[in-house]
C-alpha positions in Angstrom: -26.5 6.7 7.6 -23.7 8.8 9.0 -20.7 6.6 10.2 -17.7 7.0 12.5 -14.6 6.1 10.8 -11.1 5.8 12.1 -8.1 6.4 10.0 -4.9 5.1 11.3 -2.3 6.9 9.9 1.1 8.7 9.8 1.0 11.8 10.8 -0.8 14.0 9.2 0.6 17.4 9.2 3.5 17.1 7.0 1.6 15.2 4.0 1.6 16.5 0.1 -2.1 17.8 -0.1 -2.0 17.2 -3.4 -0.8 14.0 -3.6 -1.8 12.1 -0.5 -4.7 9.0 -1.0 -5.2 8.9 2.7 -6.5 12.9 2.8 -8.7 12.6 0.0 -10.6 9.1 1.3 -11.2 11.4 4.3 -11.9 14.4 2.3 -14.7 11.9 0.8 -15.9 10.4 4.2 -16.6 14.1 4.9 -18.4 15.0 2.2 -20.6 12.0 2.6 -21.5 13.3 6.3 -19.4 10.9 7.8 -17.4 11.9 11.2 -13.7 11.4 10.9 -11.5 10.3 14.0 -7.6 10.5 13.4 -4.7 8.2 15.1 -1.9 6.5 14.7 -1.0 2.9 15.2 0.7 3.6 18.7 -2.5 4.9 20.2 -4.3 1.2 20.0 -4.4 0.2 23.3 -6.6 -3.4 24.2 -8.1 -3.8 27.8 -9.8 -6.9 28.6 -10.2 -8.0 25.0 -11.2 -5.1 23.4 -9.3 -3.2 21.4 -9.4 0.7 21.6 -7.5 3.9 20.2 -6.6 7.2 21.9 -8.2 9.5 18.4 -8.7 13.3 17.6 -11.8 14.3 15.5 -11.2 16.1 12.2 -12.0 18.1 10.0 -10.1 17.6 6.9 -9.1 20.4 4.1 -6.8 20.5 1.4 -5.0 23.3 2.7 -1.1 22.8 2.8 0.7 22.6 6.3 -2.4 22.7 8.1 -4.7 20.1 6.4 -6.1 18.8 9.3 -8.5 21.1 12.2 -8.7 19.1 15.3 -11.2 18.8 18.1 -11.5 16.9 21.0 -9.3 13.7 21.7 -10.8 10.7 23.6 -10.9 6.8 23.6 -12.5 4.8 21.3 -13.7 1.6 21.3 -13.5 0.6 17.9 -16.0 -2.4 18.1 -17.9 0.4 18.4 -17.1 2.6 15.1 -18.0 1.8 11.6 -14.8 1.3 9.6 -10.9 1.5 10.6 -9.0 2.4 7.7 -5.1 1.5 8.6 -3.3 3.7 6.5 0.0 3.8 7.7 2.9 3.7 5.5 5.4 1.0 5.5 8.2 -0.3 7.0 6.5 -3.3 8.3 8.3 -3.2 11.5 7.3 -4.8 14.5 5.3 -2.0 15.2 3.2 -2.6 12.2 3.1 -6.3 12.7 1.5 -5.9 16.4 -1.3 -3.5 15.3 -1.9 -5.9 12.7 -2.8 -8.2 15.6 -4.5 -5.7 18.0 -6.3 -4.8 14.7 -7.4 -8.7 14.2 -9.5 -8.4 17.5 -11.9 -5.8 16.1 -15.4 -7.3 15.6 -16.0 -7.9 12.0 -19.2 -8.6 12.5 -20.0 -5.2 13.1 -17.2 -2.9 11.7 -15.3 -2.5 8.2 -11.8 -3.0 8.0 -10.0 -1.3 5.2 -7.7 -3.3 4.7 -8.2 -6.0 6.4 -5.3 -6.7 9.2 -4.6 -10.3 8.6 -4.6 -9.3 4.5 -2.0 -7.2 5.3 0.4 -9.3 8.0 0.0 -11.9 5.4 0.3 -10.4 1.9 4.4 -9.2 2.5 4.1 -6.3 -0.7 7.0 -7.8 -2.5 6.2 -11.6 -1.2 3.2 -11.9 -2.3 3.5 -11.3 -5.8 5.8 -14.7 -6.0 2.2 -16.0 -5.9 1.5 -14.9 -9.4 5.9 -15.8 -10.3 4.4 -16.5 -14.4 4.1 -12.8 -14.6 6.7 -11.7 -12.6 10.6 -11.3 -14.0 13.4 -13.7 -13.1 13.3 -13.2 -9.1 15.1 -14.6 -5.8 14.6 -14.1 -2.2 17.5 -15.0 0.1 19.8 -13.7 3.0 22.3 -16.3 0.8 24.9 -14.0 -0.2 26.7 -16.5 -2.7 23.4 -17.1 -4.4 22.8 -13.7 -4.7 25.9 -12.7 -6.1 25.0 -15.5 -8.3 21.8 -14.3 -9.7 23.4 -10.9 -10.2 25.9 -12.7 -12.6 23.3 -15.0 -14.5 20.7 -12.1 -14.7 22.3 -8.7 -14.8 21.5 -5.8 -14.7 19.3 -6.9 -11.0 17.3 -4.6 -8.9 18.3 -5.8 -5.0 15.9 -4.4 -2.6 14.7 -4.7 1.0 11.4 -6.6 1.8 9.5 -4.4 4.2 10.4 -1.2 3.4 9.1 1.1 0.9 8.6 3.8 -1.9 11.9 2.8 -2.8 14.1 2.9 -0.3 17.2 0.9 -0.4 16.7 -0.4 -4.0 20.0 -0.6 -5.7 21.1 -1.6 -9.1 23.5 -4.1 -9.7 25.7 -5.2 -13.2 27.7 -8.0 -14.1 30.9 -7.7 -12.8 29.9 -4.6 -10.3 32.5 -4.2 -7.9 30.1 -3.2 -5.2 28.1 -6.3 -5.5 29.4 -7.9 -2.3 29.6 -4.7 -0.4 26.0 -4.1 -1.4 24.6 -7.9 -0.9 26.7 -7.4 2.9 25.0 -4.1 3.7 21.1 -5.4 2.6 21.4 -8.7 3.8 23.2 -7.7 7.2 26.4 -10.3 6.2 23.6 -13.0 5.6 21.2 -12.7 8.3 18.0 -11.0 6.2 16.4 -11.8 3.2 15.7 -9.7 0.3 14.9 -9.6 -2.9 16.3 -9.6 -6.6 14.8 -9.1 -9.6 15.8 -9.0 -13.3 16.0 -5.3 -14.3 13.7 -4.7 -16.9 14.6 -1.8 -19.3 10.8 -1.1 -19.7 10.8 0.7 -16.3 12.6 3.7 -18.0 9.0 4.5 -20.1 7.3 3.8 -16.7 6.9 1.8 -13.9 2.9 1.4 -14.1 0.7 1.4 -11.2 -3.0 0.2 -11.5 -5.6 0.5 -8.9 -8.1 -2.5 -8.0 -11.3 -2.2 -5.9 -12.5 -5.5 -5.1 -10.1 -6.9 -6.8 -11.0 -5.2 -10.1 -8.9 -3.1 -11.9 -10.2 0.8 -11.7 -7.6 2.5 -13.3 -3.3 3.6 -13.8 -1.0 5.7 -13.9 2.6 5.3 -15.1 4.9 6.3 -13.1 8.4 7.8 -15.1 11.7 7.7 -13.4 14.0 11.0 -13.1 17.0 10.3 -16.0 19.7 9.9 -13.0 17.5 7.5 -10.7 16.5 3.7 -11.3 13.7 4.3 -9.6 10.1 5.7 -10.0 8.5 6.4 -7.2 7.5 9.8 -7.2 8.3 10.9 -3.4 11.8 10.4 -5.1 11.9 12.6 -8.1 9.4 9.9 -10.6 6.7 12.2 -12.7 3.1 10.6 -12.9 1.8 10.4 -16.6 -1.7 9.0 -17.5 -1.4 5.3 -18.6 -3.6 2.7 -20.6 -4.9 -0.6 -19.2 -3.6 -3.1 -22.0 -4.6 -7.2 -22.4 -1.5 -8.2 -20.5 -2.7 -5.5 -17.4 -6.1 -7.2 -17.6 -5.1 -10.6 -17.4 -3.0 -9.6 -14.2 -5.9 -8.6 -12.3 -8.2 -11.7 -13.3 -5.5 -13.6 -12.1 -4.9 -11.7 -8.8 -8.9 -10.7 -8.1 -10.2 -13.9 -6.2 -7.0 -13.7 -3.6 -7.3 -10.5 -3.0 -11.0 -10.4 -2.3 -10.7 -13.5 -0.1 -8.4 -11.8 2.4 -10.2 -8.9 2.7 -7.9 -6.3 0.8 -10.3 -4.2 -0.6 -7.4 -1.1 -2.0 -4.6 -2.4 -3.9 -1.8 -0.9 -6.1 0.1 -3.2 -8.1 3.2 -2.3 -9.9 3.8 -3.5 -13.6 6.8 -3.0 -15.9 6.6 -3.9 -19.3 4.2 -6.4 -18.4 5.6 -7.8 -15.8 4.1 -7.9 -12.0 6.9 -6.6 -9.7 4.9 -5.6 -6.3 1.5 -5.7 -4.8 0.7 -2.9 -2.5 -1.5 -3.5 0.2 -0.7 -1.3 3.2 -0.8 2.6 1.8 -1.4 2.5 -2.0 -1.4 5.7 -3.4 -2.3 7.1 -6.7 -5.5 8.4 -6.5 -5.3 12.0 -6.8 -3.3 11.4 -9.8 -5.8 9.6 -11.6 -8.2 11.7 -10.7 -6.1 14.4 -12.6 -5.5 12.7 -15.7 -8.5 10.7 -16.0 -11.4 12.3 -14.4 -12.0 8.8 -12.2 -12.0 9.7 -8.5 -11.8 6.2 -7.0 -12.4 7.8 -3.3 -15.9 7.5 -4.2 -15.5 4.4 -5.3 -14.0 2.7 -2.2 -16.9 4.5 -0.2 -19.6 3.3 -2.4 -17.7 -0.1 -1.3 -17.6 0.8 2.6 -21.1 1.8 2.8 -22.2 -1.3 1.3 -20.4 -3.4 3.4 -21.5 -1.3 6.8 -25.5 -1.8 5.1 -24.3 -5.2 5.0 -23.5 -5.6 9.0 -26.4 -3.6 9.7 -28.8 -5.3 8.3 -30.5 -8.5 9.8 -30.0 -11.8 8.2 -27.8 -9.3 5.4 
């Protein structure tokens, strides 16, 4: 059966073709015979308790600066679509938070959320991974800038970073004795007003900051992701090159530990983030990596998320499903 799916989204012009996950889910809706309807989060509107989007049909190519062919532009009322995909990349603003909530009022009953909204107001991407602290490196969470300086002392070298943005932005690298470490801790914590995070560096993330994909909570596949020699960081939007990567015990054990949580709030795509064996971030709200797998391993896990869609959408349709 040939859905109507909505992708809330960034916009879309300016993307990598050839790295972006969002294009190549709708490269895959499309190919399946879906119809694909395009908007961003500031186009929900709700109007006597239903929740609706101001969306452009696509057509979607691969095709670089112009990846996107639009058509007509009209309201939607997504009780009345298939699946919302909210693929918009962090920060989680207030912006984000509100769709989240607008989002929440979307029938479930009848339509697919990918990922689900409360999922991902609740699962904070460096937050939630304190659920699972046994596999994690030495980390702390405070606006207290006494305590931070103190973890810098007791575990240096310390990552500091900001707790709703991402793909590395403000992550700094702090030593023992750093003479910036107040003048750091003042900037990211606004002089003790926001919280953030430290973490224990862990040398490992020069080989690789590894990022494995889970569909249902099970692990589908990684790829390690290699800092540039001058950066601390390995996101690849900032210089980090992709390699292929192996799934190891340790990597496995992660996910069994993670699976039932994530499939209980409804967060069907997920990216965590392991160095050396240890969990540093789970990544609900945009995880990327799927064209890159695709080119190292074969595994295009577009189809795989689809195959999970459809299912659930069967699922809806049918009656006592």
């Amino acid at each position: 059966m040939a859905m109507q799916l909505v992708f809330l989204m960034d916009p879309i012009d300016p993307i990598d073709v050839e790295a972006d996950t969002t294009l190549v889910l709708m490269l895959e809706g499309q190919r399946r015979g879906h119809t694909l309807w395009m908007a961003q989060p500031e186009h929900l509107w709700v109007e006597g308790g239903s929740v609706g989007v101001r969306a452009t049909r696509v057509q979607v190519q691969k095709v670089p600066g112009e990846p996107a062919i639009r058509f007509e532009t009209k309201d939607l009322r997504l009780d009345a679509q298939d699946a919302v995909f909210m693929r918009k990349d962090p920060p989680f603003d207030t912006d984000y938070y509100v769709a989240t909530l607008l989002l929440d009022m979307v029938d479930r009953s009848r339509v697919v959320l990918v990922n689900d909204p409360q999922g991902l107001r609740d699962f904070n991407e460096k937050l939630a991974a304190l659920r699972w602290a046994d596999f994690m490196p030495p980390s702390l969470v405070t606006a207290d800038r006494e305590r931070l300086r103190s973890f810098v002392e007791t575990h240096g070298p310390v990552v500091v970073k900001p707790l709703l943005n991402a793909g590395g932005e403000g992550i700094i690298r702090l030593e023992r004795g750093d003479k910036n470490t107040r003048s750091v801790l003042d900037l990211l914590t606004s002089f003790g007003t926001r919280m953030i995070e430290a973490q224990k560096f862990v040398p490992a993330v020069e080989a690789g900051d590894k990022r494995i994909l889970l569909i249902d909570g099970e692990p589908r596949g990684a790829i390690n992701r290699v800092p540039a020699a001058d950066d601390v960081r390995a996101n690849m939007h900032v210089g980090g090159r992709a390699e292929r990567a192996e799934m190891t015990e340790r990597d496995f054990q992660l996910c069994r530990a993670l699976k039932d949580e994530l499939v209980a709030r409804g967060l069907l795509l997920v990216g965590i983030d392991v160095i050396g064996g240890f969990l540093t971030e789970v990544n609900v709200t945009s995880p990327t990596g799927l064209q890159e797998l695709a080119r190292f391993d074969g595994v295009h896990l577009e189809r795989d998320v689809f195959d999970a869609v459809e299912q659930r959408h069967r699922a809806l349709r049918t009656p006592g499903a």
